[in-house]
N, C-alpha and C positions, 0 to 999 in steps of 0.2 A: 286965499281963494279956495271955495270952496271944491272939492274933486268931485267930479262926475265917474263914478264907476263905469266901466263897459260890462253891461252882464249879455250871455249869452242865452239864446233860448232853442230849443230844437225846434225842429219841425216835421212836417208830415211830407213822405214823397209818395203823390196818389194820381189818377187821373184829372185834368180840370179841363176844362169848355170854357170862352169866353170869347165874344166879338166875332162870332162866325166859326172858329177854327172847330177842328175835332179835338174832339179829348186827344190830351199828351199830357205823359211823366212830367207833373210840375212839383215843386218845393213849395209847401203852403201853411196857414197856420193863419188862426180869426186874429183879428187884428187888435183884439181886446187886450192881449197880453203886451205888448209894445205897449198900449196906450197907458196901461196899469204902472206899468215899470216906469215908463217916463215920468206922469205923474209924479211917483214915488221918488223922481230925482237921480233917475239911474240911464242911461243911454244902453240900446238893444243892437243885437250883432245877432239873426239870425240863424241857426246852425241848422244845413239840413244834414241827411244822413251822411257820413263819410265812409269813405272805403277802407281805413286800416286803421289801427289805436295810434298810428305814428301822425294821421294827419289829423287827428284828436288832439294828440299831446304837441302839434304846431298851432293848431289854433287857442288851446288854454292857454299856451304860454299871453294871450291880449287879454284873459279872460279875468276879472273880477268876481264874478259873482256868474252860477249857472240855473236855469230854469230847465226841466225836464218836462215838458207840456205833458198835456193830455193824450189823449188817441185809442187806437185797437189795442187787445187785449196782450199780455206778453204771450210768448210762444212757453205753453207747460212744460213743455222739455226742459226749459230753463230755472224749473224747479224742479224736475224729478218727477212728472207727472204725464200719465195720457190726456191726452182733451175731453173735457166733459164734453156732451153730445151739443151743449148749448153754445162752446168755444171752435168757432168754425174760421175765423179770420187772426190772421195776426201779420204782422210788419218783420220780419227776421233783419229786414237792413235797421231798423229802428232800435231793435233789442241791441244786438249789437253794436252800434253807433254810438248806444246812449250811455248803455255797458262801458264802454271805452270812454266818455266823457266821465262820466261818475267814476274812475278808474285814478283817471288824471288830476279829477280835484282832488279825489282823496290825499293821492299823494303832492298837490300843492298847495293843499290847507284851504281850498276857493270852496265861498261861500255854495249852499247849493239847497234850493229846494222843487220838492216836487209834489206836480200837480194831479193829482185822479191816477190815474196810470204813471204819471211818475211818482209818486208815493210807492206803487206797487213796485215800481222796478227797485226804487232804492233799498225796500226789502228782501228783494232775490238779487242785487249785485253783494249783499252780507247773508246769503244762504238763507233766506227765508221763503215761506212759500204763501200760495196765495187762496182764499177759497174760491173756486173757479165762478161758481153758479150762486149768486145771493140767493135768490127766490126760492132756490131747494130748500136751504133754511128757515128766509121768513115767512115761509107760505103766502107772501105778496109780491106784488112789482115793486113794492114803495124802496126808496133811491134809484129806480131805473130810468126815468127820466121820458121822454119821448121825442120825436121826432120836432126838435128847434126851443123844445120844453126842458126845464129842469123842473126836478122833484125840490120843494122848500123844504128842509128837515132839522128838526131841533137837535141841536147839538153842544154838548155843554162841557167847555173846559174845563180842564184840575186846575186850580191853582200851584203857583210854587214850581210853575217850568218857563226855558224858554218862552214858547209863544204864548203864556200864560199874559207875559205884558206885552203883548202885544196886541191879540185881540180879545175880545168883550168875553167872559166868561160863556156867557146866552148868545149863541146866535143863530141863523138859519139860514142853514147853509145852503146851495145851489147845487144839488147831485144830478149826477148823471151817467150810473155804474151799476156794472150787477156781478163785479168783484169784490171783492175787498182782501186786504192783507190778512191774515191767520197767523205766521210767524213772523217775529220780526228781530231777532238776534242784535244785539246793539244798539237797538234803539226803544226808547220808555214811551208808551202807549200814554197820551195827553190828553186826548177829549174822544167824546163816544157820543151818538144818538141812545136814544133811551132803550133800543130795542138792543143795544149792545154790540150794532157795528163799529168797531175803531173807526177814526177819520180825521184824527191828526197822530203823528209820532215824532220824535226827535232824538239827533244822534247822543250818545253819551261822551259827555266832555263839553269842551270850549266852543267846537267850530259850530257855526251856524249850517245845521245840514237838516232840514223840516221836511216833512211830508203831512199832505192834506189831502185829505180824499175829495173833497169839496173842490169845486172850480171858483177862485176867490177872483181872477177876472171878471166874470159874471156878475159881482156882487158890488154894490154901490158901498163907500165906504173902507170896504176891506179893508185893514193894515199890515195882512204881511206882505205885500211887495217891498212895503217901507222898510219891516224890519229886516229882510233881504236884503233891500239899497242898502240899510244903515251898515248891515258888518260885509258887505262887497266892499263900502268907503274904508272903511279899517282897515279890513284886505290890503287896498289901493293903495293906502297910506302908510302901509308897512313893507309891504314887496316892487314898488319901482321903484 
């Protein structure tokens, strides 16, 4: 029989409105990434912010395989940095939550990859830092994306890495960021848009640990959820 991984996903805790009520503190997250995963042959758990790395490391003990979503920008202090004037919002229960999951797989081998802002954190949970402001750089908005809009932007993998087989050399990708990683300590820089933002990396060694700057939910086709499912099953199939 074939195993179904349980991989987990974070989530966002923000204000939400629906059916009448007022806005309240809800656990939320587009429902694209559940849909991608299953697809991909993999069952979703959820994760929103927890209170302490202890209930981190009680929930990975189910955990196959981990997703680090999207969302607000990380807190600069967690690189070493003031806020540029452009970095006004961030999540501190989130940095830290997700800190503390990325923590736990490290030390249980779980597969793990991250999405826009989880790329970025995977880079500062291994002392990397991040360039706060894109646009000071490119003198454009282009990967900023807009309000329900993604930026389409070419992006062209290296051959000879992980996610090399997994997705298309060419693709275009769905941005929606006006960060991007600058260091990344342990992990080899794997594909770039032309203008020379990174927007995939990956850890050094065996475990499957990816970061994409790109939101591959959004994207029709995509295959690294697959290749997430595929070593969460290995995971599965080697730790119960």
């Amino acid at each position: 029989m074939t195993v179904i991984p349980t991989i987990g996903v974070t989530t966002y805790r923000q204000e939400a409105a629906w059916r009448g009520w007022e806005p309240i503190a809800a656990d939320v997250l587009p429902a694209e990434y559940a849909q991608a995963i299953e697809d991909a042959g993999g069952a979703v758990v959820l994760l929103p912010p927890v209170a302490s790395a202890a209930h981190a490391q009680a929930l990975a003990r189910h955990l196959d395989g981990l997703v680090i979503a999207g969302g607000a920008d990380v807190n600069p202090a967690r690189y070493g940095e003031a806020p540029h004037p452009e970095v006004t919002m961030w999540r501190d229960d989130r940095d830290v939550s997700e800190l503390a999951f990325i923590a736990e797989a490290d030390k249980r081998g779980i597969p793990v990859l991250g999405v826009c802002r989880g790329m970025q954190l995977l880079a500062v949970s291994r002392g990397g830092t991040l360039l706060q402001h894109l646009p000071d750089v490119l003198g454009s908005e282009a990967h900023v994306g807009g309000n329900n809009v993604y930026d389409q932007i070419p992006v062209v993998v290296e051959p000879g890495h992980r996610i090399s087989d997994i997705v298309d050399q060419h693709i275009i990708a769905a941005c929606h960021h006006h960060q991007v990683v600058a260091t990344h300590p342990g992990f080899t820089a794997v594909a770039a848009s032309a203008d020379g933002v990174l927007h995939a990396m990956e850890a050094e060694g065996e475990r499957f640990v990816v970061g994409v700057q790109w939101h591959p939910e959004a994207m029709s086709g995509q295959r690294i959820f697959r290749g997430l499912v595929e070593a969460a099953r290995e995971y599965a199939s080697t730790s119960r």
